[in-house]
N, C-alpha and C positions, 0 to 999 in steps of 0.2 A: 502778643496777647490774643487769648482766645475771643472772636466774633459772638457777639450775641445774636439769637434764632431772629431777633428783631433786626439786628442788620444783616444778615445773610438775606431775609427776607425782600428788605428793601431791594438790596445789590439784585436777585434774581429777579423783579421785578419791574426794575427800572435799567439794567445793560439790556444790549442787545444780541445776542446768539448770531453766532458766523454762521450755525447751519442746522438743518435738521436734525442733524442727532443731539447739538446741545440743547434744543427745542425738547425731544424726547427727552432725555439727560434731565430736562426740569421738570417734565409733566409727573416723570415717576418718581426725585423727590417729594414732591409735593401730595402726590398722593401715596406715598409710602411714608410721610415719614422722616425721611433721611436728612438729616441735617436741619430743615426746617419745620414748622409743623405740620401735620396735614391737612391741605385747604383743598380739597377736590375742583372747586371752583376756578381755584389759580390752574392746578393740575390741566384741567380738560382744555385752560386758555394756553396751554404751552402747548398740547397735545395737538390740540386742534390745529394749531400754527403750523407745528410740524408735521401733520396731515395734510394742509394745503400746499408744505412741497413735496408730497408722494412717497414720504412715509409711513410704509405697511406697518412696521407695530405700532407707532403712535394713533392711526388711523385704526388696529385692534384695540389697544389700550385706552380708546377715547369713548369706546364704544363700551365696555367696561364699567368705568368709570359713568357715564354718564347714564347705566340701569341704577346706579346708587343712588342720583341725584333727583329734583325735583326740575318740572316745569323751566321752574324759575331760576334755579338754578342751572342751568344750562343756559339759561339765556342770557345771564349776569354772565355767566364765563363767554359766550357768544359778542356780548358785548366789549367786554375786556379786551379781546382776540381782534374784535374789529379798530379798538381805540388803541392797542398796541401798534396795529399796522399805518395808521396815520401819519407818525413821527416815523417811521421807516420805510422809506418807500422802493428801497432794495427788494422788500420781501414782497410777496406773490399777492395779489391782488383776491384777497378775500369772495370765495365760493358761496351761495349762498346753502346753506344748510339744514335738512331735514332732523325734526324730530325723531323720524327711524334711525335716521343714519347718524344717530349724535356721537 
């Protein structure tokens, strides 16, 4: 049976990514589109993650993304990015992050 955008959603939002490309792999669903809806917010919290392990398109593609969005939303995806990384403590220890450089 075919997956609803509401569970595809959850599932990308609650596994965890083996690496920075799957990281990528979700930023650009997410702001494309693809499979689930487009949430820029979710997008820049995948991107971002997969920026902080040295990831040059995500690290392009966040910066993208985040001339689209507001203030606060960057920060909402900021947040997310950080609350992601709590329950996973594999991943890279959170950078902090300029509004240039979003």
């Amino acid at each position: 049976p075919q997956q609803t955008n509401a569970t595809i959603r959850t599932l990308f939002q609650t596994e965890a990514p083996a690496n920075a490309d799957m990281m990528l792999e979700l930023g650009i669903k997410n702001s494309s589109g693809n499979s689930v809806p487009v949430d820029l917010v979710i997008a820049h919290k995948w991107l971002n993650l997969a920026a902080m392990k040295c990831n040059a398109e995500a690290i392009c593609l966040r910066r993208e993304i985040a001339a689209q969005m507001t203030d606060a939303q960057i920060g909402q995806a900021q947040r997310a990015a950080r609350d992601w990384l709590k329950p996973h403590p594999e991943a890279p220890k959170a950078v902090p992050s300029l509004r240039a450089a979003a």
